[in-house]
Rosetta silent file (secondary structure, phi, psi, omega in degrees, C-alpha in Angstrom):
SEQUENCE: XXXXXXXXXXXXXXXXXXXXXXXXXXXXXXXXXXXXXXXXXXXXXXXXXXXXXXXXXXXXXXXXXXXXXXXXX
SCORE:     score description
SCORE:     0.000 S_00000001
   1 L     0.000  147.747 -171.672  215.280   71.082  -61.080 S_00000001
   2 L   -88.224  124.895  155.788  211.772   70.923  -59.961 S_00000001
   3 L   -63.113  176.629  178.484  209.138   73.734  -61.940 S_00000001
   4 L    18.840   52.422 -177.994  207.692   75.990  -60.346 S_00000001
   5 L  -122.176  -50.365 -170.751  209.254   75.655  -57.010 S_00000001
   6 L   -79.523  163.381  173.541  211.686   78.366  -57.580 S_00000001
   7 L  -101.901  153.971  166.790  211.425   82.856  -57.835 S_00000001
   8 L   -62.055  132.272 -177.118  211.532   84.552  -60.704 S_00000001
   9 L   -90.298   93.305  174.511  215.581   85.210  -61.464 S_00000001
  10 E  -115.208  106.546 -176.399  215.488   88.922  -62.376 S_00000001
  11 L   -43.487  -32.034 -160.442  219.309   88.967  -64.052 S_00000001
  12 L  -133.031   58.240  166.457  219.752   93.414  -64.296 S_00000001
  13 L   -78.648  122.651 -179.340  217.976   94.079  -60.708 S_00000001
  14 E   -81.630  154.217 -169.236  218.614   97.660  -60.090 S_00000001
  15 E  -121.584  120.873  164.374  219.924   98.738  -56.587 S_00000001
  16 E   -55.270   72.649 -160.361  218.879  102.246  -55.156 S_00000001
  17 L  -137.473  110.866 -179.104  220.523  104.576  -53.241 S_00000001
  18 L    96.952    0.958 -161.475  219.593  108.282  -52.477 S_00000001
  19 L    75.600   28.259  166.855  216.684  107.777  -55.277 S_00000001
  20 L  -160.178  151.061  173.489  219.568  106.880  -58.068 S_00000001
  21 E   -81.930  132.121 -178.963  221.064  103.854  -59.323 S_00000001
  22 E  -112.737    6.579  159.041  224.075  102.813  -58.098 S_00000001
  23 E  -170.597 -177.539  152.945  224.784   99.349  -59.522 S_00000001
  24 L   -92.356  167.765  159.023  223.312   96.065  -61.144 S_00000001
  25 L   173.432  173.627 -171.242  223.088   92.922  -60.058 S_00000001
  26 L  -108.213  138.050  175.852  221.130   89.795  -60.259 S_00000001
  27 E  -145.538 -174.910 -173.393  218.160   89.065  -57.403 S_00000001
  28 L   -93.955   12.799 -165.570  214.414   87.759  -56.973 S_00000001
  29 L  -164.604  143.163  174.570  213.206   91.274  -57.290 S_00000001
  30 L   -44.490  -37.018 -157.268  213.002   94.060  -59.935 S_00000001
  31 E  -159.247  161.700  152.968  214.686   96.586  -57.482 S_00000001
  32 E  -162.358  157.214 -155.812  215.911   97.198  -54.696 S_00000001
  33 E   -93.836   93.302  164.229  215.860  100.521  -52.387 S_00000001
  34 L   -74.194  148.278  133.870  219.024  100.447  -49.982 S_00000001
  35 L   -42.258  -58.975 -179.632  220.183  102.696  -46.587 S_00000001
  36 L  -163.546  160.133 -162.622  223.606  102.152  -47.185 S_00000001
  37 L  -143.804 -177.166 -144.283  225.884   99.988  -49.647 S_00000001
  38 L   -83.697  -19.141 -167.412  229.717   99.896  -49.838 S_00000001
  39 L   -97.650    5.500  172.676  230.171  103.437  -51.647 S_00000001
  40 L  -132.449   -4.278  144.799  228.595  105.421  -48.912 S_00000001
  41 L   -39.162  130.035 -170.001  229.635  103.291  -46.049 S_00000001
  42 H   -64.763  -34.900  175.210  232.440  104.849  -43.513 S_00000001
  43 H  -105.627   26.001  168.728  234.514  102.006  -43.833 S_00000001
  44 H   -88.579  -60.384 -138.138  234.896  101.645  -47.811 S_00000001
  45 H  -115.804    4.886  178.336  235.024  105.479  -48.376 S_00000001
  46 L    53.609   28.525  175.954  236.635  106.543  -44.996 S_00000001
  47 L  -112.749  170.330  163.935  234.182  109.358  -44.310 S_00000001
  48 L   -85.723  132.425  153.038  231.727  109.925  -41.747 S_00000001
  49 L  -126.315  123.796 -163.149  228.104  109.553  -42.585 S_00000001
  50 L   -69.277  130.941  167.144  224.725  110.658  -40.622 S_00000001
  51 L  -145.727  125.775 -165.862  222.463  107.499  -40.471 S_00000001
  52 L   -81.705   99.222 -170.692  219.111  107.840  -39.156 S_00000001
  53 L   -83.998  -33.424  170.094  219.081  105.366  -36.465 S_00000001
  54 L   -24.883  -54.102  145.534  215.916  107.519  -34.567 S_00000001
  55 L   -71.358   24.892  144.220  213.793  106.685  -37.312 S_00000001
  56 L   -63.431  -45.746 -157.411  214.055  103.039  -37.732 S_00000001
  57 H   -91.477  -37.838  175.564  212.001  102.353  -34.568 S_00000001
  58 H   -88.359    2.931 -163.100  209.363  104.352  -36.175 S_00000001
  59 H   -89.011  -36.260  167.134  209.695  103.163  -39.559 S_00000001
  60 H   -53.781  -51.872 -158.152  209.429   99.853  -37.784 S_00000001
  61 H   -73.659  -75.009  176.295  206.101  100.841  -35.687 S_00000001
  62 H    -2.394  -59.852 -174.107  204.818  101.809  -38.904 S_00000001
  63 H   -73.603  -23.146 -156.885  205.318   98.636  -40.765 S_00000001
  64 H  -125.173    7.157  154.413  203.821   96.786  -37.820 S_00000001
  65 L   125.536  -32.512 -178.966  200.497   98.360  -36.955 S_00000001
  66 L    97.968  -31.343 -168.386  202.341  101.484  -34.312 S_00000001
  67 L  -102.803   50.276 -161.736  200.872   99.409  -31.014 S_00000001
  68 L   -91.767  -25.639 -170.900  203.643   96.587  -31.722 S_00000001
  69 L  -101.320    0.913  176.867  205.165   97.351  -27.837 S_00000001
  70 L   -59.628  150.853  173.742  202.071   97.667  -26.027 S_00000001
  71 L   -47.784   85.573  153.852  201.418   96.016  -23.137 S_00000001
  72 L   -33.521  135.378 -170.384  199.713   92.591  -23.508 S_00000001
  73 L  -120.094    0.000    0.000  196.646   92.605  -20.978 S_00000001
């Protein structure tokens, strides 16, 4: 393998759900913050769950400045 070419390998990356960890695993990053994973998904745990699709588009706008759909003039 070629140095420095590659991300940092972080082996015990914790995964995030609700503000608490719900597993390990290995990724390129210290953490990671999820929406939804397999144990609160409807079709692992056979429940119904509310998922805020409404807020996505603004979470989106957000990320991208708010004027992302504006009209080019």
């Amino acid at each position: 393998m070629k140095n420095e070419i590659h991300p940092k390998y972080y082996p015990n990356c914790k995964v995030y759900y609700n503000g608490e960890v719900v597993f390990e695993t290995g990724a390129t990053v210290p953490e990671l913050h999820v929406d939804v994973w397999s144990g609160s998904h409807p079709f692992f745990t056979g429940k119904s769950s509310f998922v805020d699709s409404a807020g996505r588009v603004e979470k989106f706008q957000r990320k991208f400045g708010g004027n992302y759909f504006s009209k080019k003039k």
